[in-house]
Phi, psi and omega in degrees: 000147192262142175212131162257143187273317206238118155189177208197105202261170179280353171267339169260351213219131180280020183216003185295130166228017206271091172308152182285316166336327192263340193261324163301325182257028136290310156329284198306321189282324192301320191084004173307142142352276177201168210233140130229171202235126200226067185266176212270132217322113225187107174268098151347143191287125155324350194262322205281310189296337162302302188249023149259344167290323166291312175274352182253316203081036184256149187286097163273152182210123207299110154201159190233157158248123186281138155264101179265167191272354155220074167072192204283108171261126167275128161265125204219123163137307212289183200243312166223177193275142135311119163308137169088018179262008182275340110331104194302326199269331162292329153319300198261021165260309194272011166266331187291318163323312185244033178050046166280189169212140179264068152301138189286030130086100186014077181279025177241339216285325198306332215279337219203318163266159199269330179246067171206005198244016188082054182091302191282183166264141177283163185290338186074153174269153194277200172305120186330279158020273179308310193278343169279346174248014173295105195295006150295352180252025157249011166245017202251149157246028161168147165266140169279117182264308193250120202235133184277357161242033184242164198241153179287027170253341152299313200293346193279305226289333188298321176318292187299346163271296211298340188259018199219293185288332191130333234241150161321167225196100160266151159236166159165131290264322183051047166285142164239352175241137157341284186310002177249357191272154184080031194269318164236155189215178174238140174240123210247154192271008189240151127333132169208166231252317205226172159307308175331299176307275182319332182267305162327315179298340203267319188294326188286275177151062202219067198170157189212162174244166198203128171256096354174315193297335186241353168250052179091206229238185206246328182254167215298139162317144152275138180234149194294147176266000000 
């Protein structure tokens, strides 16, 4: 089953341009799984995730992405932003609360793409070592590997941390325009029913991220009978 995890609509997110009108009708045409809404912290209104569920019949699921003191975190369960999450350790106590899951967000880009830096050459990573023993990644259940702004000398080094640290491995689209959704998707080895469900699956490890541009379309495998 198929999900974009990362995107960014114009009522939450302050670089968002992405309407829910746009976002439903790309839900409905694409045939994705589920959505999650991840705007920049920002939770969407239960009324709202409510009344995108109704309209596509697709699993929306309640996430925010926290700017945190060691980087961009996708968040998934909570119901609103929390004073103090912007401290990843206060974050992953009040996720732990509501049985939430956490992801790291493109954890390469300052290091390794060319378009986040200005201009410059990226600084490049230090000595393996160093980069494995970076204490954001003992507060995460997965990494995003495949980023709809991300290049493929991230997505290889994040797969290589994430199979050296333990931990799952996602995609997703990190849109701010319609015409950008469905560029990465996370694809889970299981059917799943609910918000409940995605968030287990993402906490089990039991998902990969796949990038859409060079590997198909954004909507469920067709499967043979």
């Amino acid at each position: 089953m198929r999900f974009e995890t990362h995107l960014h609509t114009a009522i939450g997110s302050y670089d968002g341009a992405i309407q829910i009108e746009e976002l439903v009708a790309w839900v409905l045409a694409s045939g994705i799984g589920g959505v999650c809404i991840t705007d920049h912290d920002c939770v969407l209104s239960n009324r709202d995730i409510r009344a995108l569920r109704e309209s596509t019949g697709a699993i929306v699921v309640r996430g925010v992405e926290v700017t945190t003191n060691m980087g961009h975190v996708l968040t998934y369960g909570l119901d609103e932003y929390v004073p103090g999450i912007h401290d990843i350790r206060v974050l992953r106590r009040e996720v732990d609360k509501v049985g939430g899951a956490m992801v790291l967000a493109h954890p390469f880009r300052s290091d390794v793409s060319p378009y986040y830096t200005y201009g410059d050459a990226p600084r490049g990573l230090p000595p393996w070592e160093e980069v494995l023993a970076r204490p954001v990644f003992q507060y995460v259940d997965a990494l995003e590997a495949c980023n709809g702004s991300g290049v493929l000398e991230e997505e290889t080094l994040v797969r290589r941390a994430a199979n050296d640290l333990g931990l799952a491995v996602t995609g997703g689209s990190d849109a701010h325009k319609a015409n950008k959704l469905g560029l990465c998707i996370t694809q889970f080895t299981d059917y799943l029913s609910s918000e409940r469900d995605f968030i287990e699956a993402i906490r089990s490890g039991v998902c990969n991220g796949i990038d859409l541009r060079t590997h198909g379309k954004a909507g469920e495998e067709k499967r043979a009978d």
